[in-house]
TIDREN-195889 format. One line per field, with one value per residue (C-alpha): residue number from 1; residue in one letter; x, y, z. Coordinates in steps of 0.25 Angstrom, whole numbers, plus 5000, padded with zeros to 4 digits. Example, Ala and Ser with C-alpha at 12.3 -4.5 7.8 and 13.67 -1.06 7.14 Angstrom:
nr <- [1	2]
rest <- [A	S]
c1 <- [5049	5055]
c2 <- [4982	4996]
c3 <- [5031	5029]
This chain:
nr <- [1	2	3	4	5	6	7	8	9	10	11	12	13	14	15	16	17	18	19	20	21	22	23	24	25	26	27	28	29	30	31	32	33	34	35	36	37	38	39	40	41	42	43	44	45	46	47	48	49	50	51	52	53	54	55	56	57	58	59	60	61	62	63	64	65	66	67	68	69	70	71	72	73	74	75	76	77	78	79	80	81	82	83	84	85	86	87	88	89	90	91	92	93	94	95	96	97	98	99	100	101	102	103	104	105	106	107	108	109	110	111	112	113	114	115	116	117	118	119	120	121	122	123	124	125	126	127	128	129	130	131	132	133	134	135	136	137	138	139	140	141	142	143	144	145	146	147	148	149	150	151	152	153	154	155	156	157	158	159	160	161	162	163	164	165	166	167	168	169	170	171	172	173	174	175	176	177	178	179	180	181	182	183	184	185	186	187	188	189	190	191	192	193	194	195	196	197	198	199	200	201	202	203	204	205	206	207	208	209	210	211	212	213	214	215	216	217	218	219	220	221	222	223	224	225	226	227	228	229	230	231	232	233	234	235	236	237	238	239	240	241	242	243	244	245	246	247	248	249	250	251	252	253	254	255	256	257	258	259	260	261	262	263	264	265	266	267	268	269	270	271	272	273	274	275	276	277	278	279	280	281	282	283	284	285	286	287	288	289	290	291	292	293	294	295	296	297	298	299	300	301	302	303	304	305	306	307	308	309	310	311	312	313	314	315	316	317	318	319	320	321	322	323	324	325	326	327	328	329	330	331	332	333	334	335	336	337	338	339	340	341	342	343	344	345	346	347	348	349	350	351	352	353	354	355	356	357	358	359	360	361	362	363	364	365	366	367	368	369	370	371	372	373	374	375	376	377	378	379	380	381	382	383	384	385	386	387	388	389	390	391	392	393	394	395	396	397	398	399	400	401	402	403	404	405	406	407	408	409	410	411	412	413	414	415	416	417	418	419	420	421	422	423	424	425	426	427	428	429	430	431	432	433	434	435	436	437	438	439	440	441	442	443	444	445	446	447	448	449	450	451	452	453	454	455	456	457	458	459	460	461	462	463	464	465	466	467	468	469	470	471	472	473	474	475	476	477	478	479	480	481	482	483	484	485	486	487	488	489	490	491	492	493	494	495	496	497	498	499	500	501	502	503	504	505	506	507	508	509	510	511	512	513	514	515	516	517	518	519	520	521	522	523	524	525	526	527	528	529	530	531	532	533	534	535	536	537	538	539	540	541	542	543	544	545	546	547	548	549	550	551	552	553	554	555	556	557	558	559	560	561	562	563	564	565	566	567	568	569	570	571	572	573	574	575	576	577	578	579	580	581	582	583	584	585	586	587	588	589	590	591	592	593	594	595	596	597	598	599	600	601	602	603	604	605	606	607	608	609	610	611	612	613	614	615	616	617	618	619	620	621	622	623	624	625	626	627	628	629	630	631	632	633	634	635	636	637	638	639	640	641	642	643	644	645	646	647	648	649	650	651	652	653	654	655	656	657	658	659	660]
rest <- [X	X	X	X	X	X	X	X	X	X	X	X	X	X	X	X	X	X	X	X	X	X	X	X	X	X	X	X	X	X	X	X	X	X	X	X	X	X	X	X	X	X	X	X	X	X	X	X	X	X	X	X	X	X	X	X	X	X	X	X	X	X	X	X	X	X	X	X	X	X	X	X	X	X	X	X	X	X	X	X	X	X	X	X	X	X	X	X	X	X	X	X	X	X	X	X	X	X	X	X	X	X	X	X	X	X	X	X	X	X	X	X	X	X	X	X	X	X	X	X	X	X	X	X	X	X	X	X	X	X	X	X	X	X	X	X	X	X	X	X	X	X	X	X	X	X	X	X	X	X	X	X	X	X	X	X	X	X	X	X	X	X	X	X	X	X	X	X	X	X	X	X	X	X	X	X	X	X	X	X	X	X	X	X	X	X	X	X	X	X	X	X	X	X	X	X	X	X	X	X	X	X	X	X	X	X	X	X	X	X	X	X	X	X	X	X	X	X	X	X	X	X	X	X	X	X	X	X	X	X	X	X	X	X	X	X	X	X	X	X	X	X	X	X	X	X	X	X	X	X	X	X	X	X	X	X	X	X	X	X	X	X	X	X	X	X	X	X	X	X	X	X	X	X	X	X	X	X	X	X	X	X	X	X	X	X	X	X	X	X	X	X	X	X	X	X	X	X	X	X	X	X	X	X	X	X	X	X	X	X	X	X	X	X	X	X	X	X	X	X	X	X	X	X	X	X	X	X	X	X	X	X	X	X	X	X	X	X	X	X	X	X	X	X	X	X	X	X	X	X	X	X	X	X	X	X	X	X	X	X	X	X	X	X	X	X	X	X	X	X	X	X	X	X	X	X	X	X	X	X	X	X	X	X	X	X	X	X	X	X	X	X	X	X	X	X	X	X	X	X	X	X	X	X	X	X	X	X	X	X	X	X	X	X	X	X	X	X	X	X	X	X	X	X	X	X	X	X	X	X	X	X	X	X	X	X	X	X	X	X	X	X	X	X	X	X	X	X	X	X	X	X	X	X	X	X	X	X	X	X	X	X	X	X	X	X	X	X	X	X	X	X	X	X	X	X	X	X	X	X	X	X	X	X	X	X	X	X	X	X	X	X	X	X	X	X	X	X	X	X	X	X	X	X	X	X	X	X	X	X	X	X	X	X	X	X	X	X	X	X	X	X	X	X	X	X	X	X	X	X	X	X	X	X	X	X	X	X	X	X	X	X	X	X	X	X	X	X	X	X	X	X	X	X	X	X	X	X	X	X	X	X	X	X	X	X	X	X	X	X	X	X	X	X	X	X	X	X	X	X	X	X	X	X	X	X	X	X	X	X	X	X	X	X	X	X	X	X	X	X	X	X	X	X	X	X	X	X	X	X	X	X	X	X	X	X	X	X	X	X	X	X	X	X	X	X	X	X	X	X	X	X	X	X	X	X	X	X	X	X	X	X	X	X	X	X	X	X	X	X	X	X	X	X	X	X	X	X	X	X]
c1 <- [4826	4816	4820	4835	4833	4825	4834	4847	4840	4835	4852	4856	4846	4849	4865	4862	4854	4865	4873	4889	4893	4898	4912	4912	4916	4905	4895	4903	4901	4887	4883	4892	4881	4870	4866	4869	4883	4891	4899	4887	4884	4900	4909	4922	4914	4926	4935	4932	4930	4943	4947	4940	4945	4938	4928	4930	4919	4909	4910	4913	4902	4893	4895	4891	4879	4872	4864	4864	4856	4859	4874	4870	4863	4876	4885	4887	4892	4902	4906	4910	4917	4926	4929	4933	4940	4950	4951	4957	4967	4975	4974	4986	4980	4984	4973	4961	4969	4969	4954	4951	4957	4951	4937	4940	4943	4930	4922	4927	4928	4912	4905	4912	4907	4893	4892	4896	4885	4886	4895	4909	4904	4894	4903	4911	4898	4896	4912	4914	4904	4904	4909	4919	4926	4936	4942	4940	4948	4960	4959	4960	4970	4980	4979	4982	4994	4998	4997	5004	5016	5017	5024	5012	5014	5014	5000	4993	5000	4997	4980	4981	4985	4974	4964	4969	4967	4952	4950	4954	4949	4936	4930	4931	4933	4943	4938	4926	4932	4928	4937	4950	4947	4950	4962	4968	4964	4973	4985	4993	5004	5015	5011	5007	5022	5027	5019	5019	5010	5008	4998	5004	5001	5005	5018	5019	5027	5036	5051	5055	5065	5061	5046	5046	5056	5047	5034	5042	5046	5032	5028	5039	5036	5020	5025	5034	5025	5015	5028	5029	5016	5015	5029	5023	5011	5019	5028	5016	5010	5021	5022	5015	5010	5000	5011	5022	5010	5006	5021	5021	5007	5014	5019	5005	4998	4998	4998	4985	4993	5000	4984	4981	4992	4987	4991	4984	4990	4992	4987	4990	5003	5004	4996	5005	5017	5011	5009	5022	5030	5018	5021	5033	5045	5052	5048	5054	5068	5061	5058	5073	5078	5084	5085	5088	5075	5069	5059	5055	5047	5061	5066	5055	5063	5077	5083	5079	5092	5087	5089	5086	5073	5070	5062	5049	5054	5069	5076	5077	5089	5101	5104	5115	5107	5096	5106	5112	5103	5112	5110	5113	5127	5123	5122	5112	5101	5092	5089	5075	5068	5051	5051	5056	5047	5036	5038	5038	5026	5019	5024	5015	5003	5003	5003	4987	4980	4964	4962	4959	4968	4981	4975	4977	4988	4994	4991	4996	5010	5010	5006	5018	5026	5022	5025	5039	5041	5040	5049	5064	5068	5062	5067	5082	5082	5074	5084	5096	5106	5114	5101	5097	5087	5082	5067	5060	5046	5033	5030	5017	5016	5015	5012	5028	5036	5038	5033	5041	5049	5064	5073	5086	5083	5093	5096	5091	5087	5073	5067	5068	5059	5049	5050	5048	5036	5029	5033	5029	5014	5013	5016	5007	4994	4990	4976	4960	4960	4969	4975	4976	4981	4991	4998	4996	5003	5013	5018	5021	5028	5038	5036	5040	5052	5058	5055	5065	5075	5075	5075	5086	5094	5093	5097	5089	5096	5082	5075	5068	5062	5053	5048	5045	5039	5029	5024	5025	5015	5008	5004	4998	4990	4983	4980	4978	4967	4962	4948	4946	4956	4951	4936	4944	4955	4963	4975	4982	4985	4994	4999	5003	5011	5017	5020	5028	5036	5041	5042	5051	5062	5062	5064	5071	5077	5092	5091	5087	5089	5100	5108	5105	5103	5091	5085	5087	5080	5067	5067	5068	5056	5047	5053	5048	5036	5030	5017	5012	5017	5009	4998	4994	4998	4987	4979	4981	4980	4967	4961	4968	4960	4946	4940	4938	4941	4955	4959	4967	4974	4977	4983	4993	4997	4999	5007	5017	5018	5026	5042	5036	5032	5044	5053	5044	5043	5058	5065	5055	5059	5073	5072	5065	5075	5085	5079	5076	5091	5095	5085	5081	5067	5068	5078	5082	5082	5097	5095	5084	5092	5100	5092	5086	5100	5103	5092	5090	5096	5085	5074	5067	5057	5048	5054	5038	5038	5034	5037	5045	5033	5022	5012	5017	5008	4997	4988	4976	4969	4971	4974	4963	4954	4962	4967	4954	4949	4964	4962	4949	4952	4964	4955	4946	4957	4963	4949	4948	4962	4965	4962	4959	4960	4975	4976	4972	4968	4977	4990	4987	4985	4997	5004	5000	5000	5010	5003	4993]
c2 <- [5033	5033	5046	5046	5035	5042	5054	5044	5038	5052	5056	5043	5046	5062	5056	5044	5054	5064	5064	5066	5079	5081	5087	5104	5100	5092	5104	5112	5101	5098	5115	5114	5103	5113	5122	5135	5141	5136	5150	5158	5156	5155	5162	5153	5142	5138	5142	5133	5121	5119	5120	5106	5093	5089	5077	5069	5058	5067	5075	5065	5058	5070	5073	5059	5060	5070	5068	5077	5087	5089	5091	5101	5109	5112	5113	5128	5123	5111	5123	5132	5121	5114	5131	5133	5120	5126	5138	5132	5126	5137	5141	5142	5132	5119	5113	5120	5115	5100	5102	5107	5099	5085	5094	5094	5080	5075	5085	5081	5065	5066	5076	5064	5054	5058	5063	5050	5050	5066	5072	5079	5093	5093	5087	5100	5109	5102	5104	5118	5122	5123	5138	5138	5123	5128	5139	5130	5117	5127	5132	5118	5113	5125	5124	5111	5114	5122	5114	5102	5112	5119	5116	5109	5096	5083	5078	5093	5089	5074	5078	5087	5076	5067	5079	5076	5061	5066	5073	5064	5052	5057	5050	5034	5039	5051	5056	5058	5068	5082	5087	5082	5091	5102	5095	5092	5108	5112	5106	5103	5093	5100	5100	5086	5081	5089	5078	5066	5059	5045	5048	5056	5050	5058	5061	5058	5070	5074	5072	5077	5069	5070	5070	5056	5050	5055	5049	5035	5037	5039	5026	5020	5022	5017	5005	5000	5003	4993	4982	4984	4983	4970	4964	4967	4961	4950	4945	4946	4935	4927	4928	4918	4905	4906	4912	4898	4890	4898	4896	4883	4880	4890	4881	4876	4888	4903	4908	4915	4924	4931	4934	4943	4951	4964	4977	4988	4990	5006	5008	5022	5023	5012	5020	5032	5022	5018	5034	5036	5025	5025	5041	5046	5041	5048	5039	5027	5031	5033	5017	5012	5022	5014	5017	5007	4998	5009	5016	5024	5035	5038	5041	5051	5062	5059	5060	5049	5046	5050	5047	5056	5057	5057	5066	5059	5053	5051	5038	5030	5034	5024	5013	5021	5033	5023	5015	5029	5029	5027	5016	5012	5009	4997	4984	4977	4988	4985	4996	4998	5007	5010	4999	4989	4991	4994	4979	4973	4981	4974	4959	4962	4968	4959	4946	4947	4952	4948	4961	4973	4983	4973	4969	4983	4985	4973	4978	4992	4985	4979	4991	4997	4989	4987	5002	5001	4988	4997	5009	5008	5016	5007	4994	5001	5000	4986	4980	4987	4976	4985	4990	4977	4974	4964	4965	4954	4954	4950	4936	4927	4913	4904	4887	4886	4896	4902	4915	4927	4935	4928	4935	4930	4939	4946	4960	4962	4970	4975	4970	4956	4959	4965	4950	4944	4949	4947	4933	4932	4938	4928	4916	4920	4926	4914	4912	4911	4926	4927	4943	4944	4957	4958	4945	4952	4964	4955	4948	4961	4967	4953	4956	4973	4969	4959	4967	4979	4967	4962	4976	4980	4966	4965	4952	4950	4940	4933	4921	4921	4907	4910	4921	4909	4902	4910	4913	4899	4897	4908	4901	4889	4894	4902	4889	4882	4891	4896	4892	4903	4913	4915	4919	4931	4934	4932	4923	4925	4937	4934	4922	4928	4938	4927	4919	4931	4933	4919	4924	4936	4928	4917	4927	4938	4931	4931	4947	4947	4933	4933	4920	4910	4900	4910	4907	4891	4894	4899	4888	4878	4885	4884	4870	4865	4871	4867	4863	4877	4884	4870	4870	4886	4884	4874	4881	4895	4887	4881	4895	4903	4891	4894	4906	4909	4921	4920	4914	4926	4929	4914	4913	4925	4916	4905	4912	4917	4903	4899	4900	4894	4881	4882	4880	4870	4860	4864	4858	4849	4839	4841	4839	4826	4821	4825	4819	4806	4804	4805	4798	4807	4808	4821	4832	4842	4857	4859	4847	4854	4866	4859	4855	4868	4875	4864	4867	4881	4883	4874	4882	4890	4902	4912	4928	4934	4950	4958	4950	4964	4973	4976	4986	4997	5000	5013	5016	5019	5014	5001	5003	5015	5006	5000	5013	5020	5010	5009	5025	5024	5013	5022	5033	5024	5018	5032	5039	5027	5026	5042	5048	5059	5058	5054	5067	5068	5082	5080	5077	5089	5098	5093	5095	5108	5112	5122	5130	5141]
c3 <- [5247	5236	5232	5232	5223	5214	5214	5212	5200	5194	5195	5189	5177	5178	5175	5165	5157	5157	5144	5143	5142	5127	5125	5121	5106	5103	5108	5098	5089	5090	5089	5075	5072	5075	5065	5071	5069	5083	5082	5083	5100	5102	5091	5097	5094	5084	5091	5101	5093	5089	5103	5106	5104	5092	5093	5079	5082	5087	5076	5063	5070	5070	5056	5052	5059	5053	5041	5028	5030	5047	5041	5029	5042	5049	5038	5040	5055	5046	5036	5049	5056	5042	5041	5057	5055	5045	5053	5064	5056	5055	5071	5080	5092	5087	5092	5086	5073	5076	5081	5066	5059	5066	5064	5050	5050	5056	5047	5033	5039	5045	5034	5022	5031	5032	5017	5011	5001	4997	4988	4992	4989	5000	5009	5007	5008	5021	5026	5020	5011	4995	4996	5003	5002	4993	5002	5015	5009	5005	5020	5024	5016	5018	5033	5032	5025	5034	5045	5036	5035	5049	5060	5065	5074	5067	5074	5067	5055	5055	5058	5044	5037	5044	5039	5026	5028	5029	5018	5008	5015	5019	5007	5002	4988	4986	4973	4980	4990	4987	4998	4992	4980	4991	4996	4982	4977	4990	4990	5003	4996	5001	5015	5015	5011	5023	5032	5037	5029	5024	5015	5005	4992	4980	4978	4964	4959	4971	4970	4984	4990	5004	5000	4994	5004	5015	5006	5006	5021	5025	5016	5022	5035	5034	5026	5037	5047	5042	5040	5055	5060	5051	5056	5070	5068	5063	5074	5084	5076	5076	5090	5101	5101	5090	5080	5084	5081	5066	5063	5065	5056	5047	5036	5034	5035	5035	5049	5050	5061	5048	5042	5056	5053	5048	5047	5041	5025	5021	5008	5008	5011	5001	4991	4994	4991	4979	4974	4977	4969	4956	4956	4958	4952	4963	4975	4970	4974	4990	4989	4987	4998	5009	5022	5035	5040	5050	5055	5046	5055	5061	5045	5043	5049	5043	5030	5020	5010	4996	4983	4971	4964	4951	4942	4935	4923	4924	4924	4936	4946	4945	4954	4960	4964	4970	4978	4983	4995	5009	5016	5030	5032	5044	5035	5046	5044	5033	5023	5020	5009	5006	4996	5005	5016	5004	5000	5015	5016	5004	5008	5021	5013	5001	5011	5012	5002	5008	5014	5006	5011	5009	4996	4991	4999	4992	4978	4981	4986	4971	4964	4970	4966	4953	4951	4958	4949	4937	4942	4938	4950	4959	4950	4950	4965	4966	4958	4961	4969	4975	4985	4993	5004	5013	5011	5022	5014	5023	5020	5021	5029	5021	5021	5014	5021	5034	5037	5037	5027	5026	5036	5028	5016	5010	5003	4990	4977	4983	4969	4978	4988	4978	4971	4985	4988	4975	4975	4989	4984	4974	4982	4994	4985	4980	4986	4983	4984	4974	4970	4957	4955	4965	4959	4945	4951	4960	4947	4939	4950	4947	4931	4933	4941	4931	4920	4924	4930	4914	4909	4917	4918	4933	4939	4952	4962	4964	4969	4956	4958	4969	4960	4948	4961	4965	4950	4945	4959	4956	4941	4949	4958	4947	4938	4951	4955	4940	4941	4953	4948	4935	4939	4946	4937	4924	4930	4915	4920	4931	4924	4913	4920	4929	4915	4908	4922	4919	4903	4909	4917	4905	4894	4899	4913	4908	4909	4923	4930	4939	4935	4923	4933	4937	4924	4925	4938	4930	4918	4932	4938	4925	4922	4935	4939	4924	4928	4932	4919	4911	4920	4916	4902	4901	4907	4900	4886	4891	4894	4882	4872	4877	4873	4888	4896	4899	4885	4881	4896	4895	4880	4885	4896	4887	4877	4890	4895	4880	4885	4899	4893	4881	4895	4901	4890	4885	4899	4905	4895	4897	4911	4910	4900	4909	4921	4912	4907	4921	4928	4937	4944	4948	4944	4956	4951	4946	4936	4930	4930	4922	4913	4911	4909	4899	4889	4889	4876	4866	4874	4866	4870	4865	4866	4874	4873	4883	4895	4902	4898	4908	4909	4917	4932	4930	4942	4932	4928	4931	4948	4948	4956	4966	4971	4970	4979	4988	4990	4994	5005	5010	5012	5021	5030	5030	5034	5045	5052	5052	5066	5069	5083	5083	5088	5100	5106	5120	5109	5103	5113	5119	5106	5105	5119	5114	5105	5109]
């Protein structure tokens, strides 16, 4: 008994001991590791490689673990493998191509990782040697061309492009990325526009219809995509108990529900938004095109209606050619176009602006603007009253006002709904981390759009009040909180800005206002909010009479307050006369109208130039930083998020089952 024990135990140990058996490729893998040639014992030692499914983990993972000098001893072995790799590339079995190219993909992904601290020409020593780089990037690049421009399936197509995303991710700082030199030197544009590819993000010179509607398609398509998951996300919170109860607290406070709804932001497409409109005069047209609220994926494959592109440098296309576009002829189906799920996009993102990634994303929304604020292309058909929309922007809860965007909206100039959200950033900004820079850009976004409305004498059917509103706000709570603001940032800044928006509907508002009573509605608005305007002139004049350091940014503001106060202490003495004549304690808003439309005409004000001239956006140098450091965080999340195992070996060889 002892001994069958004995024996039971010695098997149990014998099987403990006993290590899993590794799969072939990693034995091929691991004599690639050694230093001897793998080909030399078995001369199909290639042949078969590519026949395996590839590990990734195993091999990245290998790569990283080696120190310098174990990898410099095998590098002949990497040289061989980076050079069968591009063989295979141009095989007729399907698979060994897919098997190649992930190899490829976990070679330049685990050689970068593991030379973080080296420079970029060993790292091409160590993939394909000094001598022969230059020969064995152009045999790279050209197979991949040619697999972008085959009649290859969508999935061999879509693992090129993903081969791409390694390449010029592979390091956190693009300029520091030797291989892209390679990349740049052999050019595979062409066959990059033939794809489906979010990423493009140089198109600045191409005037191809189909290429830039297919551009804004793709952009389209990426933007409404995030609007969906958001409006998603949103009705599961408001559903349930827990939601009826946050409704009901939701006049007193923000319902922390709406803070958990998060979904990842997509810079890149934005930044390839962004390159497109700063470019290429072309594109602007592809925003204004309308088409019915769909999906977009299914309007990949079909005919986009066009409109016709102009050359660099010629004048903007009439209103007639921009309205020419064909819209749906059922009146219940809303009409939608880039710009306008663009601008539902950036009332999600520039809600919260804590997080980094929003924060960006948040001031790349404005910087987009701000360039289409300044095209007259894109202002023709922002002002243009014959092209309305109904534009239900994302909203925040807040303590005065129900959550949700207003369902009862109507159609409009889209110029509206580009006024609605900035208004709605300034209202709901207003807090102890406060963004300067996107108030700064929010409020010349406002200043650009009125400049071309006086220039070109539009009258903008708009609730310009809750405009004056939220500036007049906006001016409070910076004297309000001046003492912690001004040990982070010049508030003169945006004050003054703010101050000359007023100096622009009171000087120049008969050119664009909609009615005169539009005008009484502004002398109203200053009249009765008076204190804030004599509240910051005090506090402007004590600042600009020391010898401080905001004396000078507070004399300008002081100088731009002049016709602000000439109105002020014009009718505020006219009102008390004429409420003491008619013994009223409190006079409602049409009696002050009154008054105000009574006096106009011994008024007098001071003529301020310059009021419609503004410095005109330029990426460098002032924006060079911020997209230096947007780049390198798009690389990160775009090295993180692709996988390359999406393509499972069982889809492929099902895929391919056909091909010998």
């Amino acid at each position: 008994m002892a001994q069958v024990e004995k024996k039971a135990g010695l098997l149990r140990k014998s099987s403990a001991s006993r290590k899993p058996l590794k799969e072939k490729v990693v034995l091929m893998y691991e004599e690639i590791f050694a230093r001897e040639d793998p080909a030399k014992n078995n001369p199909r030692f290639w042949e078969e490689l590519f026949l395996m499914k590839v590990n990734l983990e195993y091999l990245e993972g290998k790569l990283e673990s080696l120190d310098g000098d174990e990898l410099m001893k095998i590098k002949d072995n990497i040289n061989s493998l980076f050079q069968h790799c591009i063989q295979a590339l141009g095989e007729e079995h399907q698979i060994r191509v897919v098997n190649a190219l992930q190899t490829l993909c976990a070679l330049f992904r685990g050689v970068h990782q593991k030379n973080k601290s080296t420079s970029g020409f060993d790292i091409i020593n160590m993939l394909m040697g000094f001598d022969k780089a230059e020969l064995r990037m152009k045999d790279l690049m050209e197979s991949l061309d040619t697999l972008l421009c085959g009649d290859g399936s969508e999935s061999l197509k879509s693992l090129c492009l993903k081969l791409l995303l390694c390449l010029v991710t592979v390091t956190d700082n693009i300029s520091q990325n030797t291989i892209l030199e390679y990349v740049m030197i052999n050019s595979i544009f062409e066959a990059i526009l033939q794809s489906v590819n979010p990423y493009i993000v140089k198109l600045s010179i191409v005037d191809d219809e189909t290429t830039l509607n297919g551009k804004g398609l793709v952009i389209s398509q990426a933007l409404s995509e995030y609007n969906r998951q958001y409006k998603d996300k949103e009705e599961e919170n408001q559903g349930g108990f827990f939601s009826a109860l946050t409704t009901m607290v939701g006049s007193m406070f923000i319902a922390d529900a709406e803070e958990k709804i998060s979904v990842q932001t997509n810079e890149a497409i934005l930044l390839a938004l962004y390159e497109a409109v700063h470019l290429n005069r072309n594109f602007i047209t592809v925003l204004a095109q309308s088409h019915p609220e769909i999906d977009l994926v299914t309007t990949l494959s079909t005919p986009v209606p066009t409109t016709p592109t102009a050359p660099l440098g010629t004048a903007p296309p009439s209103v007639d050619v921009m309205s020419s576009t064909e819209l749906p002829l059922d009146p219940n189906l809303q009409t939608s176009n880039l710009l306008i799920t663009f601008l539902k996009y950036s009332s999600i993102v520039m809600q919260d602006t804590r997080d980094e990634h929003r924060l960006n994303s948040a001031k790349l929304c404005l910087i987009i603007l701000t360039c289409i604020a300044e095209d007259q292309y894109a202002n023709a058909f922002l002002h243009d009253d014959n092209m309305n929309f109904r534009v239900n922007l994302h909203r925040m809860p807040m303590r005065h006002r129900k959550k949700g965007a207003d369902k009862n909206i109507c159609s409009r100039p889209l110029v509206c709904a580009v006024l609605d959200l900035m208004v709605e950033f300034i209202v709901t900004h207003m807090m102890k981390e406060f963004p300067m820079d996107l108030y700064l850009r929010c409020v010349q976004v406002v200043h650009k759009l009125i400049c071309y409305q006086k220039k070109c004498r539009v009258r903008l059917h708009y609730t310009w009040r809750e405009l004056w509103s939220a500036l007049i706000n906006l001016v409070k709570f910076l004297m309000s909180n001046e003492t912690v603001l001004l040990t982070k940032y010049n508030v003169f800044h945006l004050a003054l800005l703010v101050i000359n928006l007023f100096n622009m509907f009171i000087t120049y508002g008969d050119t664009f206002l909609p009615t005169p009573s539009s005008y009484d509605e502004l002398y109203y608005e200053i009249v009765r909010m008076h204190q804030v305007f004599d509240n910051l002139y005090c506090m402007v004049l004590r600042l600009s009479t020391n010898a401080g350091q905001w004396k000078e940014a507070a004399s300008k503001v002081t100088l731009a307050l002049v016709n602000i106060r000439a109105i002020i202490n014009h009718f505020n003495p006219k009102i008390e006369s004429y409420a003491a004549v008619n013994h009223i304690s409190q006079l409602s808003e049409d009696q002050v109208l009154e008054v105000v439309r009574s006096n106009y005409d011994t008024l007098t004000l001071k003529l301020q130039d310059g009021l419609d001239q503004y410095e005109r956006y330029s990426e460098q140098p002032k924006e060079a930083a911020f997209f230096k450091e947007l780049v390198r965080s798009i690389s990160l999340n775009v090295r993180k998020n692709v996988s390359l195992n999406t393509l499972s070996q069982d889809v492929l060889l099902k895929e391919f089952s056909s091909i010998s």
